[in-house]
C-alpha positions as a Markdown table, in Angstrom:
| # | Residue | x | y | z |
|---|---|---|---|---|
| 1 | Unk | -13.4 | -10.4 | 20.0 |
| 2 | Unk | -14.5 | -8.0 | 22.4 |
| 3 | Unk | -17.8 | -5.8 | 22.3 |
| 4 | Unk | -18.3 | -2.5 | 24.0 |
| 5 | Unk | -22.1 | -2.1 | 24.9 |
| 6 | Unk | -21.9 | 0.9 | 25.4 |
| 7 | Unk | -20.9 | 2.2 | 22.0 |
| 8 | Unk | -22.8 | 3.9 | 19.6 |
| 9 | Unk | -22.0 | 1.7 | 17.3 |
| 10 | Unk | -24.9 | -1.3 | 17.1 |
| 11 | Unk | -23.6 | -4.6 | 18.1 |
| 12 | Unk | -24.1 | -6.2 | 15.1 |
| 13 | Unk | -21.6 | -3.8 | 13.2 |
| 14 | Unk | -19.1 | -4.3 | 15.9 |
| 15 | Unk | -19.3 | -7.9 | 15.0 |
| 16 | Unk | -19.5 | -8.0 | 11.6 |
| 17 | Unk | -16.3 | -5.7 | 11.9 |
| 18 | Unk | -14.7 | -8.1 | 14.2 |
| 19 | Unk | -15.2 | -11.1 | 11.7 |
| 20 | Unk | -14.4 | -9.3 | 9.0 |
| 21 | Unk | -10.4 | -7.8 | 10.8 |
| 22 | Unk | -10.3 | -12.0 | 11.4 |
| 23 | Unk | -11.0 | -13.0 | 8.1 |
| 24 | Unk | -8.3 | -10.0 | 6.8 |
| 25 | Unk | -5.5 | -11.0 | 9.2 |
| 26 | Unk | -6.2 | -15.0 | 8.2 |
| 27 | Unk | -6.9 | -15.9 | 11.4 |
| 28 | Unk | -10.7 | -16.9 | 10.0 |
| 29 | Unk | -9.5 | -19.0 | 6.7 |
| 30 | Unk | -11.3 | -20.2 | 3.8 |
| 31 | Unk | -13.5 | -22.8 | 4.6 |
| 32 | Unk | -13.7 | -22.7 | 8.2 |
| 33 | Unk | -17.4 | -22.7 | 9.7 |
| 34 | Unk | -18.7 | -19.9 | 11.5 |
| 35 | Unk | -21.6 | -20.6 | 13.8 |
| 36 | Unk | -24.3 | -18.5 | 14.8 |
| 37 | Unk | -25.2 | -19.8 | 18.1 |
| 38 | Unk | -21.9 | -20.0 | 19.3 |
| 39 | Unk | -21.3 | -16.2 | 17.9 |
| 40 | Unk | -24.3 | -15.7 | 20.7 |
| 41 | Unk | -23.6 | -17.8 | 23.1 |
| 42 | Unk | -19.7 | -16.0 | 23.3 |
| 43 | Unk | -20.9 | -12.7 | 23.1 |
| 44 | Unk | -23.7 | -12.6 | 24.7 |
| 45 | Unk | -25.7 | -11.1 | 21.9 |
| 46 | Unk | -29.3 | -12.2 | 20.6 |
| 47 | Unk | -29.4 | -15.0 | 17.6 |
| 48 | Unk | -30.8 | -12.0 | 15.9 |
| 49 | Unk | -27.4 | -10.0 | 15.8 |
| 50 | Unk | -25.5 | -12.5 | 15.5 |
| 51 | Unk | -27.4 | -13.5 | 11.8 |
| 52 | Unk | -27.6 | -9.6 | 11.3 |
| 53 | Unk | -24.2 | -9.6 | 11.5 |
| 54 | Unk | -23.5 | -12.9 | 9.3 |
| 55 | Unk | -26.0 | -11.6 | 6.4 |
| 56 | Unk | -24.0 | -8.3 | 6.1 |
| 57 | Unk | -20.5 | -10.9 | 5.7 |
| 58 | Unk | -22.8 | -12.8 | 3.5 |
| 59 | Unk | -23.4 | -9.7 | 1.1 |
| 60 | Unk | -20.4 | -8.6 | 1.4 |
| 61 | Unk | -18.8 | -11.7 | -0.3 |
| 62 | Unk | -17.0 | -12.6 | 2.8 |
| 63 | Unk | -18.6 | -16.1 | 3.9 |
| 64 | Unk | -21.2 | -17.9 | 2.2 |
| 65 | Unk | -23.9 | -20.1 | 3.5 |
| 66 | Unk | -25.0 | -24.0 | 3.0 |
| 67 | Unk | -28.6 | -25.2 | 3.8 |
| 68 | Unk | -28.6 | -27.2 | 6.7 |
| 69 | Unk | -24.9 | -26.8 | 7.5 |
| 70 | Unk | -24.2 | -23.3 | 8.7 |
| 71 | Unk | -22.0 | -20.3 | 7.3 |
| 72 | Unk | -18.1 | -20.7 | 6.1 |
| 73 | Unk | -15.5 | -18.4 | 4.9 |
| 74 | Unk | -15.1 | -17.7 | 1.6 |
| 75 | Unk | -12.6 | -18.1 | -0.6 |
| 76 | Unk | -10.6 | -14.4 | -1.5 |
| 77 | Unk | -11.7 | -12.5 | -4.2 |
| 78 | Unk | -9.4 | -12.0 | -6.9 |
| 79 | Unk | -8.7 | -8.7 | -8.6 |
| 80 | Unk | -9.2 | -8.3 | -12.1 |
| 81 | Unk | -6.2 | -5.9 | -12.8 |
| 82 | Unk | -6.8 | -3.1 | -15.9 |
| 83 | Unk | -3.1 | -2.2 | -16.3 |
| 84 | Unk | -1.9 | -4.9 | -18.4 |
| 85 | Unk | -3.6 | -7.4 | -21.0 |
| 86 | Unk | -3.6 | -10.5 | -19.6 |
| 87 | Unk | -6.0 | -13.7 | -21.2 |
| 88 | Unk | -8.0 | -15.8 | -18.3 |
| 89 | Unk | -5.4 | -18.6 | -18.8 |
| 90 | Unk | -2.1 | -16.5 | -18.4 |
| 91 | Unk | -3.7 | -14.5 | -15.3 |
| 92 | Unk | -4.5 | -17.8 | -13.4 |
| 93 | Unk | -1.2 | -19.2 | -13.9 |
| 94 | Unk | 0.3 | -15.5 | -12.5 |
| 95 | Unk | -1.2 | -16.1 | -10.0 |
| 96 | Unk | -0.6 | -20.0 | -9.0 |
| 97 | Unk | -3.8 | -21.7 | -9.8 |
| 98 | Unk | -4.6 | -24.2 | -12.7 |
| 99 | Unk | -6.6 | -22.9 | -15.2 |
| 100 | Unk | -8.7 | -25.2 | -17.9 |
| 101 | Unk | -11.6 | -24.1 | -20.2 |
| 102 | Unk | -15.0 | -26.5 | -21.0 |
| 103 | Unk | -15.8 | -25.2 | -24.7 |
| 104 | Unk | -20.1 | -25.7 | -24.6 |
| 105 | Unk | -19.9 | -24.2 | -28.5 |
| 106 | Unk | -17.9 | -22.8 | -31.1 |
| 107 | Unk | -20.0 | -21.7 | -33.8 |
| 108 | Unk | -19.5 | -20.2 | -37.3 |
| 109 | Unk | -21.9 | -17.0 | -38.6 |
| 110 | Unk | -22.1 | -13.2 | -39.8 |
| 111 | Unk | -22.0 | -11.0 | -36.3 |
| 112 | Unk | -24.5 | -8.9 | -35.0 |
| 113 | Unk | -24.5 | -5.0 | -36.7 |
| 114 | Unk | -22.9 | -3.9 | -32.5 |
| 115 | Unk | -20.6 | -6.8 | -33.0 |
| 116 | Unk | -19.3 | -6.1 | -37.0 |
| 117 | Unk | -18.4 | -2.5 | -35.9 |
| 118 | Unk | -16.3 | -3.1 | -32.7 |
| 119 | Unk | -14.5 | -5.4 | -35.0 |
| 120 | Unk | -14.6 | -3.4 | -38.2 |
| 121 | Unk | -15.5 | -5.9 | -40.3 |
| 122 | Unk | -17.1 | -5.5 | -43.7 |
| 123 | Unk | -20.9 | -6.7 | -45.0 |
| 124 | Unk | -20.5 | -10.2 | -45.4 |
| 125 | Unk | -17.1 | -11.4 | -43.0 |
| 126 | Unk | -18.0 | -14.0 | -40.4 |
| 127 | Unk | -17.0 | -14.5 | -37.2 |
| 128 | Unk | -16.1 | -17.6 | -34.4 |
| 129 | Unk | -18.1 | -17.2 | -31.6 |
| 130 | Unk | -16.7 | -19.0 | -28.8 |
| 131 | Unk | -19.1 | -20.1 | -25.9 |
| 132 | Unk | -16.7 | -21.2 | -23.1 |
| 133 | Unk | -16.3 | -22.1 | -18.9 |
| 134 | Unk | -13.3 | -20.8 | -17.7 |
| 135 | Unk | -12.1 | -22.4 | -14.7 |
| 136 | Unk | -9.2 | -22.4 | -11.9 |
| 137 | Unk | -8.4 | -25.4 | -9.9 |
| 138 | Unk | -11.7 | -26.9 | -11.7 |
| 139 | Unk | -13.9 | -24.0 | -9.8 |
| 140 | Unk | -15.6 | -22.0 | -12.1 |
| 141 | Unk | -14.6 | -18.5 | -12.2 |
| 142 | Unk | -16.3 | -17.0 | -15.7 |
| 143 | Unk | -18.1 | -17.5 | -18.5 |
| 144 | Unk | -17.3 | -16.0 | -21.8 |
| 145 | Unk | -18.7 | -15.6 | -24.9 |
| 146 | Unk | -16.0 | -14.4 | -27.8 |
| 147 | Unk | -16.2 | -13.3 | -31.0 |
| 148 | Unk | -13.1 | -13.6 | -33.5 |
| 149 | Unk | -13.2 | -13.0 | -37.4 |
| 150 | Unk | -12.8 | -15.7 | -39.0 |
| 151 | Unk | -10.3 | -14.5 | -41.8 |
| 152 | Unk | -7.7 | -14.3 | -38.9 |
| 153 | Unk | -7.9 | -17.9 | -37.8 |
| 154 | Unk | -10.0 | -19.9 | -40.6 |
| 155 | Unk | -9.1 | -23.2 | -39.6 |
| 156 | Unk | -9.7 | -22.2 | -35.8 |
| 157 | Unk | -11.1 | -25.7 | -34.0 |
| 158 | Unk | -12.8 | -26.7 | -30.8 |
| 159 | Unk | -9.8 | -28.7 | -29.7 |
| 160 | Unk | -7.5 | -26.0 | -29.9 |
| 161 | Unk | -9.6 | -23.8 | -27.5 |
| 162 | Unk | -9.8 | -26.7 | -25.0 |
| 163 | Unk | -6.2 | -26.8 | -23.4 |
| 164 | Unk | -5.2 | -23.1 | -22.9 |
| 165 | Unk | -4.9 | -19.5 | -23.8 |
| 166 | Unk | -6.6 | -18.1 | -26.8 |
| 167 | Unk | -4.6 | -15.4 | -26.5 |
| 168 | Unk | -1.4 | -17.6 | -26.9 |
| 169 | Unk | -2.8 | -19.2 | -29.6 |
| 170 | Unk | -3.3 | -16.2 | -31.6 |
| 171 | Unk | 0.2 | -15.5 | -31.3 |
| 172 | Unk | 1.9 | -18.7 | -31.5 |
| 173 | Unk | 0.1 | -20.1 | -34.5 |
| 174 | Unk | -1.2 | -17.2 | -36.2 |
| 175 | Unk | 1.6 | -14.7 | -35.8 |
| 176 | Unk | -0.5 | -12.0 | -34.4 |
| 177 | Unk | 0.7 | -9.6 | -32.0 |
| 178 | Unk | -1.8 | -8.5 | -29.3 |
| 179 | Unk | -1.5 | -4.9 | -28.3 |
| 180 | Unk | -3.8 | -3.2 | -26.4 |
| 181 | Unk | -7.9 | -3.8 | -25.7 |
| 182 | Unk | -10.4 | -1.3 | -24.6 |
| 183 | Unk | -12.8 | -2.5 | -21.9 |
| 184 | Unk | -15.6 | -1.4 | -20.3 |
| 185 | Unk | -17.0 | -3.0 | -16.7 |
| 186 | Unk | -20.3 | -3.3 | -15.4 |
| 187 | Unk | -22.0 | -4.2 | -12.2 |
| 188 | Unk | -24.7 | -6.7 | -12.7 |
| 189 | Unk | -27.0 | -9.9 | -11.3 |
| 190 | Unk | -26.9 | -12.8 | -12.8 |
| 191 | Unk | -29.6 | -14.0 | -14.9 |
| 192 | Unk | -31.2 | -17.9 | -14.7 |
| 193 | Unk | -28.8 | -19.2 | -16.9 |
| 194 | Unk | -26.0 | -16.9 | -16.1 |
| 195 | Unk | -26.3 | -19.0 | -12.9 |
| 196 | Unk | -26.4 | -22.1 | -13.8 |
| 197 | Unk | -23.1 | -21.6 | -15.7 |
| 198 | Unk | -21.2 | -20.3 | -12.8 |
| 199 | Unk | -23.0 | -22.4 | -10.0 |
| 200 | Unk | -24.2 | -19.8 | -8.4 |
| 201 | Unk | -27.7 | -18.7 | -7.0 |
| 202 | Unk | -30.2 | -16.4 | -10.0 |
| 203 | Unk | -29.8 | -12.9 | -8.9 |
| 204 | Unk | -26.1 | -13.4 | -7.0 |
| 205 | Unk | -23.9 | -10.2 | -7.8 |
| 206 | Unk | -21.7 | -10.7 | -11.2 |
| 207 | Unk | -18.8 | -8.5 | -13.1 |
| 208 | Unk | -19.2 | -7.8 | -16.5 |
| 209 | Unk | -15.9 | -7.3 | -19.0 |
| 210 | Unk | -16.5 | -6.3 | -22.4 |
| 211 | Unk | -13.7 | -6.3 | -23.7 |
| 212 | Unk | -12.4 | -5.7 | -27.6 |
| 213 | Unk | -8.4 | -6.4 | -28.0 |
| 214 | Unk | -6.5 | -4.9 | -31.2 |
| 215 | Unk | -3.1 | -6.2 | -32.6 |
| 216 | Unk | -0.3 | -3.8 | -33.1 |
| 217 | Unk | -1.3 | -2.9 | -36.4 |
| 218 | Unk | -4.6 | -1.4 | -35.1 |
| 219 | Unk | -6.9 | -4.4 | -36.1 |
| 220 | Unk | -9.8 | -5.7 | -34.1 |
| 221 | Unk | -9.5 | -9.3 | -33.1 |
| 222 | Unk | -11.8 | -10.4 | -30.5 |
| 223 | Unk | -14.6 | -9.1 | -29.4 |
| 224 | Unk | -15.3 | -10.2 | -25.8 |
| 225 | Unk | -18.4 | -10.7 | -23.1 |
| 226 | Unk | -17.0 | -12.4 | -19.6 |
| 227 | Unk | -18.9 | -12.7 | -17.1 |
| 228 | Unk | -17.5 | -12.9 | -13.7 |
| 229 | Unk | -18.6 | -14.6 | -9.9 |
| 230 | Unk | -19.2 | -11.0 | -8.0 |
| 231 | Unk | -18.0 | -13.4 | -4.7 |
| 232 | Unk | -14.6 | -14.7 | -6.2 |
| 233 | Unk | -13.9 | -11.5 | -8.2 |
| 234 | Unk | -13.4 | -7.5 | -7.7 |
| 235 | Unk | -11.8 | -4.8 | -10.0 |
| 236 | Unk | -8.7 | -3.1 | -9.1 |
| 237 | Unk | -8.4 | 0.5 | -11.5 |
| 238 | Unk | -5.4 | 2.3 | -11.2 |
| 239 | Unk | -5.5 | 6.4 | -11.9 |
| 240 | Unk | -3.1 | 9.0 | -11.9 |
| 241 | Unk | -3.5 | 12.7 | -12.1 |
| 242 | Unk | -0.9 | 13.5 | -14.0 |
């Protein structure tokens, strides 16, 4: 990496753009330490550009850091595609890594009034609420929290939700027919807890999917929250004009 001093551009930014082309172009891979001193020492820049530099890859999702050992690349994020309806378990497979789920609680009770309408259910039904780690290559990646009437899958356990796709399970055993969903995405922090069930730091950047999926027939059934690392995850819309 070369810097021209003479640019307008600060130094910091040149770096930051010249980690960031190596990090691109793989030759900076996941994992690999990047030291601050030796950024200075090579380029003959201050410490103080050099972390200036650093924090903005930091930010940006691009390398992370670990007290008392330095800064590393991070892994890739991965895109969470709106053009076709995919479950967690199906996607991660598409895409060559392992998923596995760690149910914390499935739980049986009448939904909220926001909940009932999204899935158009009358005074009275119940619903599963599914409290769930979703994981690939045992890293956590999201944390969900799902809500399926219970009159489509009354006999629904917490073993069944342990191995796989819900999704699949819907279909396979219950005969339903997914169809379409309707999501909406938000940008958010994540809360204390939040945290703690994706390992992350209070406050780290998160993706929010709310998602409600319909059969073919037109009927609700699920009613999603997933919550999303911001640094292993980013959203890829696709528009047309015509």
């Amino acid at each position: 990496m070369r810097l021209n001093k003479n640019s307008f551009t600060p130094l910091y930014h040149q770096i930051e753009q010249g980690l960031r082309k190596q990090i691109e172009m793989g030759e900076l891979v996941p994992g690999q330490a990047i030291s601050e001193r030796e950024l200075s020492e090579n380029l003959g820049v201050s410490r103080m550009t050099a972390r200036q530099a650093l924090r903005a890859l930091r930010d940006e999702g691009l390398i992370y850091t670990e007290r008392g050992r330095g800064n590393f690349v991070a892994e890739p994020k991965m895109n969470v595609h709106t053009r076709q309806l995919l479950g967690f378990s199906e996607d991660m497979r598409r895409r060559g890594l392992t998923p596995s789920s760690r149910v914390i609680t499935l739980s049986r009770h009448l939904p909220d009034p926001a909940a009932a309408v999204q899935l158009k259910l009358e005074e009275g039904e119940e619903v599963f609420e599914i409290n769930r780690l979703r994981l690939a290559d045992r890293v956590p990646m999201a944390y969900e929290t799902c809500l399926v009437p219970v009159k489509l899958c009354p006999d629904l356990k917490k073993s069944d939700l342990e191995g796989g796709s819900l999704y699949e399970l819907l279909e396979d055993r219950y005969g339903m027919r997914l169809s379409q969903a309707d999501e909406v995405l938000e940008a958010a922090v994540a809360t204390k807890t939040e945290a703690g069930n994706l390992s992350i730091k209070p406050g780290k950047p998160i993706l929010v999917v709310q998602r409600t999926v319909y059969a073919e027939d037109g009927t609700p059934i699920e009613f999603v929250r997933s919550v999303y690392r911001g640094d292993r995850y980013q959203a890829t819309i696709q528009l047309k004009r015509r």
